[in-house]
C-alpha positions in Angstrom: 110.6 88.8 116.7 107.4 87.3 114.4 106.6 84.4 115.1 105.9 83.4 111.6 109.3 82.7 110.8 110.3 80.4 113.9 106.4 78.4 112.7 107.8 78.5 108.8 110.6 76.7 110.0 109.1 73.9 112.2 107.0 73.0 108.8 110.2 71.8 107.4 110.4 69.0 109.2 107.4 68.0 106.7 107.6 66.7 103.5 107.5 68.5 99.7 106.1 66.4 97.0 107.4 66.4 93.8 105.8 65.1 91.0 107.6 64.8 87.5 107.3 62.1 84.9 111.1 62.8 83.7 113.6 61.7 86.3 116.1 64.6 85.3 113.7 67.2 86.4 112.3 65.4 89.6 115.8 64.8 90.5 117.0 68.5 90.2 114.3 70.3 91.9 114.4 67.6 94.6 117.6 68.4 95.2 117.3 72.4 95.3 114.4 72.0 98.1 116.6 69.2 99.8 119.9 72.1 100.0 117.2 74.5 101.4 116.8 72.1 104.3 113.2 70.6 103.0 112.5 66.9 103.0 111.6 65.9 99.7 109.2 63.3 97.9 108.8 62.6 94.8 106.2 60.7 92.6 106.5 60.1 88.9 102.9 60.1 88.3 99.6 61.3 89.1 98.8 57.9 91.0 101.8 57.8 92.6 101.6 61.5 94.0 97.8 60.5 95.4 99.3 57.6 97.5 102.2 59.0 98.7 99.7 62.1 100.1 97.6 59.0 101.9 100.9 57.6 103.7 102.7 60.6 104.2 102.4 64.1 106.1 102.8 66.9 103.0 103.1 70.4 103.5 103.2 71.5 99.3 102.9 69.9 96.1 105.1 70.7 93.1 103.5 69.2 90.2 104.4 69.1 86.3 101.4 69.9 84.2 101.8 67.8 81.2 102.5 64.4 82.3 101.4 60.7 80.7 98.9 58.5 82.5 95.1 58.9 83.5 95.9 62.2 85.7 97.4 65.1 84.2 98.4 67.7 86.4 95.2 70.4 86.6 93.4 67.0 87.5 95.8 66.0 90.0 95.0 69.3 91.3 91.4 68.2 92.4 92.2 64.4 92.9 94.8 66.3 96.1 92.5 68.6 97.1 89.8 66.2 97.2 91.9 64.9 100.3 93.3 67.8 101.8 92.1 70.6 100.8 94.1 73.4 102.5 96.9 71.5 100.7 99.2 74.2 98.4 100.0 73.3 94.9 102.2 74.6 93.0 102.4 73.9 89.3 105.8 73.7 87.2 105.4 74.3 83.4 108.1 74.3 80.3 105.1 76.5 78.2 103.1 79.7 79.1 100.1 78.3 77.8 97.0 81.2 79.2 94.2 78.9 78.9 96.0 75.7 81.1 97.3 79.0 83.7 93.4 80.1 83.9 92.1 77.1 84.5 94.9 76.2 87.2 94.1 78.8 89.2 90.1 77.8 88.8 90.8 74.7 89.8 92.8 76.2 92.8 96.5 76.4 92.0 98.8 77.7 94.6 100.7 79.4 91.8 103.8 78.3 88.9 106.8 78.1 88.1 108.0 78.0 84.7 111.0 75.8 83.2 114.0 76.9 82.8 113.9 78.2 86.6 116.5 79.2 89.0 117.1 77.9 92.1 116.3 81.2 94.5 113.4 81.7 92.8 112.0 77.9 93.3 112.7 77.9 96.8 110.6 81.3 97.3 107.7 80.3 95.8 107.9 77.2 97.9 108.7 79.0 101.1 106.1 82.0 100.6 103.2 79.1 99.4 104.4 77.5 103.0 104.4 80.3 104.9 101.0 81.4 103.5 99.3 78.2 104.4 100.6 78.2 107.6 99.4 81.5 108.3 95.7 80.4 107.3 95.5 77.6 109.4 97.2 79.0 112.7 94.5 82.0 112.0 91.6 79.1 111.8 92.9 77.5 114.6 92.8 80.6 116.8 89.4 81.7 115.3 88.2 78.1 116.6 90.0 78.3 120.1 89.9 82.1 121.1 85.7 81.8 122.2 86.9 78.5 124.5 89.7 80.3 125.8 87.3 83.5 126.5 84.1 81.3 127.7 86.6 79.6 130.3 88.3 82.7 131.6 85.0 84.4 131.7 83.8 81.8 133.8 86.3 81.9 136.6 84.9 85.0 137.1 81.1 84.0 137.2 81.7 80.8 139.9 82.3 83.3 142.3 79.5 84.8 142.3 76.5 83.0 141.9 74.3 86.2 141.4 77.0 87.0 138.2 75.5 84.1 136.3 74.7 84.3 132.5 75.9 88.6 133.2 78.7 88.0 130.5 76.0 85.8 127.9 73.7 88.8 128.1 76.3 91.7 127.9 77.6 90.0 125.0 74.2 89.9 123.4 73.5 93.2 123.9 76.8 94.7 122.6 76.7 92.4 119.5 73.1 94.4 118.7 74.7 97.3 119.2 77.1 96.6 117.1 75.2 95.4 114.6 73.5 99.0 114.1 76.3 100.5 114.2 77.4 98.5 110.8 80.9 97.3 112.3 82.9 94.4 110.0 82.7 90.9 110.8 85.9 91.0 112.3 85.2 93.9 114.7 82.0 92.3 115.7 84.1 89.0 116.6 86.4 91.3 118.5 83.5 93.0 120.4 81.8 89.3 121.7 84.5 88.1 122.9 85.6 91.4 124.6 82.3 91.4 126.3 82.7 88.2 127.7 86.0 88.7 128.6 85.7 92.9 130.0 86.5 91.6 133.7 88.7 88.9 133.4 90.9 90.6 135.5 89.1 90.5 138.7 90.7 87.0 139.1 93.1 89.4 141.0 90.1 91.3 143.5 89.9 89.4 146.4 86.3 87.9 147.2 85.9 89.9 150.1 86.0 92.8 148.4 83.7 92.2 145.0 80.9 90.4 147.2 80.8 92.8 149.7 77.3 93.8 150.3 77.5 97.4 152.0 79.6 100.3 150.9 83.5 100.2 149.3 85.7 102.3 151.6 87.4 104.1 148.8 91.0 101.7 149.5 88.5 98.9 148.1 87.1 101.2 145.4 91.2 101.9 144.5 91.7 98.1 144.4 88.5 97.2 142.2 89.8 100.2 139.3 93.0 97.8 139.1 90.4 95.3 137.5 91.1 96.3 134.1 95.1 96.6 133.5 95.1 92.9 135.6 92.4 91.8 132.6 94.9 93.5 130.4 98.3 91.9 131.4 96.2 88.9 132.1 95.8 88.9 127.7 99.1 90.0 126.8 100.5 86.6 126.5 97.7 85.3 124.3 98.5 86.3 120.6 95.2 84.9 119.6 93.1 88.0 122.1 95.1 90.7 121.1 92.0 92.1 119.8 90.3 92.5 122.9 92.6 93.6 125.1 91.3 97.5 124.5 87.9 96.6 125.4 89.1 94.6 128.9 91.8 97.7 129.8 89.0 100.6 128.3 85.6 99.5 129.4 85.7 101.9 132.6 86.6 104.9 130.7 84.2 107.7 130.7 82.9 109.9 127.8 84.0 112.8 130.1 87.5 111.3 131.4 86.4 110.9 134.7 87.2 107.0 134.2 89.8 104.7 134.9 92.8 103.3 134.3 93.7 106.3 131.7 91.1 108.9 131.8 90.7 108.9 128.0 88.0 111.3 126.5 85.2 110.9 124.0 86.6 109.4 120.9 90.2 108.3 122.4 88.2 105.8 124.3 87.9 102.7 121.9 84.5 102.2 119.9 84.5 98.3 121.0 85.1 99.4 124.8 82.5 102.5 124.5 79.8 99.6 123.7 80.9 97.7 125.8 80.6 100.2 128.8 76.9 101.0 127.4 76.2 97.1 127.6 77.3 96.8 131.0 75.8 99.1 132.5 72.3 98.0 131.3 73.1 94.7 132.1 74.2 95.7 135.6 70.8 98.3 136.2 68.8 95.6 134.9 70.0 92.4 137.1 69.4 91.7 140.8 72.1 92.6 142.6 73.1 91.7 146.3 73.0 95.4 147.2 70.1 95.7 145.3 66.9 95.2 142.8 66.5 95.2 139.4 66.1 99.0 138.1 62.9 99.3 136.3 63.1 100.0 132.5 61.4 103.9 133.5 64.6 104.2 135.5 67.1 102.3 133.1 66.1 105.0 130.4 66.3 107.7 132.7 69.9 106.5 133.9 71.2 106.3 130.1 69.9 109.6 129.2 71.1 111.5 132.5 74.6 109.8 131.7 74.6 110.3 127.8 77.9 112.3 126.9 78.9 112.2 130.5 79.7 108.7 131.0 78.7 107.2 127.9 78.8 107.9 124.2 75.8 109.7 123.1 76.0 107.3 120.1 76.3 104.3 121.6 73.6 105.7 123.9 71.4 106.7 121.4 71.6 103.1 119.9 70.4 101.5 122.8 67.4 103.6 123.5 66.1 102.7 120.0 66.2 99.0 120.9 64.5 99.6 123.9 62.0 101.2 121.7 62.0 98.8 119.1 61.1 96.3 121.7 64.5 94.3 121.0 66.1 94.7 124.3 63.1 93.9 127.0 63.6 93.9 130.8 61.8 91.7 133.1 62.2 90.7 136.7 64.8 88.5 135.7 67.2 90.7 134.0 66.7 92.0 130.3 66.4 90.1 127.2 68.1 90.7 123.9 66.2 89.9 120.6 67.9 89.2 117.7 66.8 91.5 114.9 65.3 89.6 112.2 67.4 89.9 108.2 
């Protein structure tokens, strides 16, 4: 079942303003909304509509356009927004005038209705204008949490293993390049950050003695690390707000050639966030001191990438990286690489 429906109805416990001059009209579209199980408020002026919105929690505006007083109702339309400015508006007319429509929607108008109206189609503009506004700020609201939600998850992980430190921060980096290059969308470049911070989440559920061991995995310990990335995976599923990521936590161990886990994709079946992803990793991990190891050199970094490229990796994604190491934008030192930002 959506969830948008179940949130639509929680926002009628808020209030829908009406504001009408004639007390006929306020009276019979306060009444529609109220049958539709809205609470209603109404204001027979400009003035009046602006102080009920300072006392009282709105969730949509239904305004006449023509009304008497200092505030007509396109200016009423910036005198509300002024104060809230996600705040729907929806304007109720008794003439199709173009010029007053135009402007309306300029000024930010939510949309109309025009008099004589029936009552189904009053209370679906209402509930869509609702429903739409919800939407918007339950999508800002996850935009704004989902990189806390990440940074803390991804940091469970890091306390455990002091030598981990700042591996997610420069994976990320490194990916976002990538990505970057490879001209992805805003959106799949959000997506890709916070997968790379987030790629093993789920070894929450590998026991320390087995991811800070500093000898050998017996391959029992090997089998229990590959179960890393469906934990990370079930780990999201809950989280409506990550659903975005989860490919890149359960795909980043694929292999170009199949010869990775949990699913064995090939090539292109693997996900393009989780192939760069995989690239990212590795570099980080070759280029970071390790308690089983030293830092590869950047001479044996390169070598690595192309002895693996279209075996373990995308050639691609490969090829992409190799030209910021030649570029000079990814840089390796003794402690770990750096990641420079390419300048607009």
């Amino acid at each position: 079942m959506s969830s948008a429906p179940s949130l639509a109805n929680d926002r009628r416990s808020e209030s829908v303003l009406v504001v009408d001059d004639e007390p006929a009209v306020r009276q019979l579209i306060a009444g529609i909304l109220a049958r539709a199980g809205h609470v209603v408020l109404t204001a027979n002026s400009g003035q009046e509509a602006i102080r009920v919105l300072e006392s009282e929690d709105v969730a949509l505006v239904l305004s006449d356009i023509n009304m008497p007083g200092s505030i007509s109702g396109l200016e009423l339309i910036d005198a509300l927004h002024a104060r809230r400015p996600s705040l729907p508006i929806i304007l109720v007319t008794g003439s199709v005038d173009e010029a007053n429509l135009r402007e309306a929607l300029d000024r930010g108008a939510a949309g109309f209705i025009t008099k004589p109206f029936k009552a189904v189609e009053l209370n679906r503009k209402v509930e869509t204008a609702i429903n739409r506004s919800l939407l918007t700020e339950v999508e800002l609201r996850e935009r704004l949490l989902a990189p806390t939600v990440a940074s803390v998850l991804a940091n469970a992980i890091e306390v455990r293993d002091s030598s981990m430190e700042g591996h997610t921060e420069r994976l990320a980096a490194l990916a976002l390049e990538i990505g970057r290059r490879e001209q992805l969308t805003d959106p799949e470049l959000d997506a890709l950050e916070l997968g790379a911070v987030l790629h093993d989440v789920g070894k929450i559920g590998i026991s320390d003695s087995i991811l800070m061991k500093p000898g050998p995995l017996t391959a029992e310990e090997r089998a229990d690390v590959q179960r890393h990335p469906g934990i990370g995976d079930r780990m999201l599923a809950p989280l409506a707000m990550l659903a975005s990521v989860r490919p890149i936590v359960k795909h980043h161990h694929e292999r170009w050639d199949g010869g990775g886990y949990p699913d064995g994709l090939v090539g292109e079946d693997i996900p393009l966030l989780a192939r760069i992803v995989a690239v990212a990793d590795s570099i980080e991990a070759m280029s970071s001191l390790r308690s089983y190891r030293s830092p590869l050199s950047k001479a044996d970094i390169v070598r690595e990438l192309e002895e693996g490229r279209g075996r373990q990796w995308d050639p691609r994604v490969v090829d992409v990286a190799l030209e910021l190491i030649a570029d000079g934008q990814l840089r390796f030192g003794p402690t770990g690489m750096t990641v420079l930002t390419a300048q607009p």
